[in-house]
C-alpha atoms as one frame of an Amber mdcrd trajectory, in Angstrom:
protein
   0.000   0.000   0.000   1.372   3.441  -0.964   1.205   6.951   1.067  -1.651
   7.904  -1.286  -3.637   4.926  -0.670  -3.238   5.626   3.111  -3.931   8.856
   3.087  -7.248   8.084   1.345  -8.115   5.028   3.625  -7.343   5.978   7.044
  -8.342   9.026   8.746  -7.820   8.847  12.419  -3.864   9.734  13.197  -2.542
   9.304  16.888   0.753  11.762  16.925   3.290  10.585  19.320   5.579  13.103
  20.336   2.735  15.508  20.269   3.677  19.372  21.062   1.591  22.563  21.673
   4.242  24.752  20.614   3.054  26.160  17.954   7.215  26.445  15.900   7.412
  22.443  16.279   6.771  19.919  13.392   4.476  17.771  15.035   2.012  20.393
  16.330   1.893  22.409  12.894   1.609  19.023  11.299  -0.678  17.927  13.473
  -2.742  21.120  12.775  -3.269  20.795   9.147  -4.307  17.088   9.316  -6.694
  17.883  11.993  -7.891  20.452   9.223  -8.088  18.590   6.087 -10.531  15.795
   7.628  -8.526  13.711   9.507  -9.219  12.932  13.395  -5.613  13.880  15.378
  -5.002  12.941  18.608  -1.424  14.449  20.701   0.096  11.587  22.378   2.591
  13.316  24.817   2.246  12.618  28.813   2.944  16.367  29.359  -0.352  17.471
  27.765  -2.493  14.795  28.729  -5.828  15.982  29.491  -5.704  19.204  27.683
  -7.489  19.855  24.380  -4.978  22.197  22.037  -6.389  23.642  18.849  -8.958
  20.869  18.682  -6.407  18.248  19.507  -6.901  15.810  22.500  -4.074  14.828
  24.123  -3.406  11.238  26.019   0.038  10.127  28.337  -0.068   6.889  25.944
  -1.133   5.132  22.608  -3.178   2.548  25.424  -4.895   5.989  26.854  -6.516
   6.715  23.527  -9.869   5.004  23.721 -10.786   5.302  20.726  -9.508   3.184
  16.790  -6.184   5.047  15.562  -5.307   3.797  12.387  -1.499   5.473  11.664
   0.398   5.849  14.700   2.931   8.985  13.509   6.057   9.288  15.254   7.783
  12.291  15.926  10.605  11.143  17.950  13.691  10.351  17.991  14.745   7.300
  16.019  16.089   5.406  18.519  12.696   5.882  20.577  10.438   3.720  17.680
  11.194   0.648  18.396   9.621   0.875  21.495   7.019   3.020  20.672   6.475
  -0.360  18.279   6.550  -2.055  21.773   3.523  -0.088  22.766   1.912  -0.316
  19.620   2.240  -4.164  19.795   0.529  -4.057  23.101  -2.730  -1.909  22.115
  -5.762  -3.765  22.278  -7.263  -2.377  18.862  -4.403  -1.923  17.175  -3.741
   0.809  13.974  -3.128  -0.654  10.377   0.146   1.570   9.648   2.809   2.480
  11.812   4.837   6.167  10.179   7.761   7.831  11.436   8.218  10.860  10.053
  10.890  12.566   7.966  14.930  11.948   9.580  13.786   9.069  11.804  15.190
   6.034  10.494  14.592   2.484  13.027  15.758  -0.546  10.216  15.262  -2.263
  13.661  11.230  -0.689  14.379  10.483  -1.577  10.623  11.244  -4.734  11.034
   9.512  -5.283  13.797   6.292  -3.674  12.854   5.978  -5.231   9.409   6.793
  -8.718  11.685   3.631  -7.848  13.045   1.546  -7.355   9.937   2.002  -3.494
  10.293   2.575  -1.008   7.163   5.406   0.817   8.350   6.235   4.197   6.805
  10.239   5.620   7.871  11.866   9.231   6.966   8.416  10.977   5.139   6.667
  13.209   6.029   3.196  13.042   6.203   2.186  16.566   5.809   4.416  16.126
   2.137   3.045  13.007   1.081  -0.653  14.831   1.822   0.452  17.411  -0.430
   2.452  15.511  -2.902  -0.403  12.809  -3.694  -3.130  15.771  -3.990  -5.268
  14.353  -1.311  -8.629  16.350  -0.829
């Protein structure tokens, strides 16, 4: 499955790494998603709680009780293979795991795609949005 098929499919994004400063990647990111019909939820323990710019906000992926189906990392790389950990150990688990553009886990990939996961490394998904024209 390509970015554009995923883009179309699946509409409910859980963001880990989550941040309500408004200069960061993942919140501006975040933002435009939330705007162009997807359902975004922050996934950072510092914010858990709050609601930012129409964003809720959970400590953990197992917090969220509702279907994600891309879990989108914006961490460090050497954070997703754990974060594929957590993943592993949702009850209703997402169909695509992405970690966005610089983070690289050869490691998390394998792991997830182990585990019957479409796993995404080093793209955006704000650029493959744009990119593929998705409406």
């Amino acid at each position: 499955m390509n970015t554009k098929e995923i883009l179309q499919k699946y509409k409910t994004i859980a963001v880990v790494g989550y941040s309500d400063n408004p200069d960061r990647d993942s919140h501006g990111i975040s933002d435009f998603m939330n705007s162009h019909g997807y359902t975004v939820y922050g996934v950072n323990p510092r914010l858990a709680g709050k609601t930012i710019d129409g964003i809720k906000c959970f400590a953990s992926l197992k917090d969220i009780p509702y279907k994600i189906n891309i879990v989108n990392i914006f961490r460090r790389s050497e954070a997703v293979k754990g974060i594929v950990g957590e993943v592993l150990n949702m009850d209703e688990k997402p169909e695509v795991i992405w970690a966005q553009l610089g983070v690289i886990s050869p490691e998390a990939g394998k792991l997830a795609e182990d585990n019957g996961f479409v796993y995404i490394e080093n793209k955006c998904i704000y650029v493959e949005h744009k990119l593929n024209h998705i409406n």
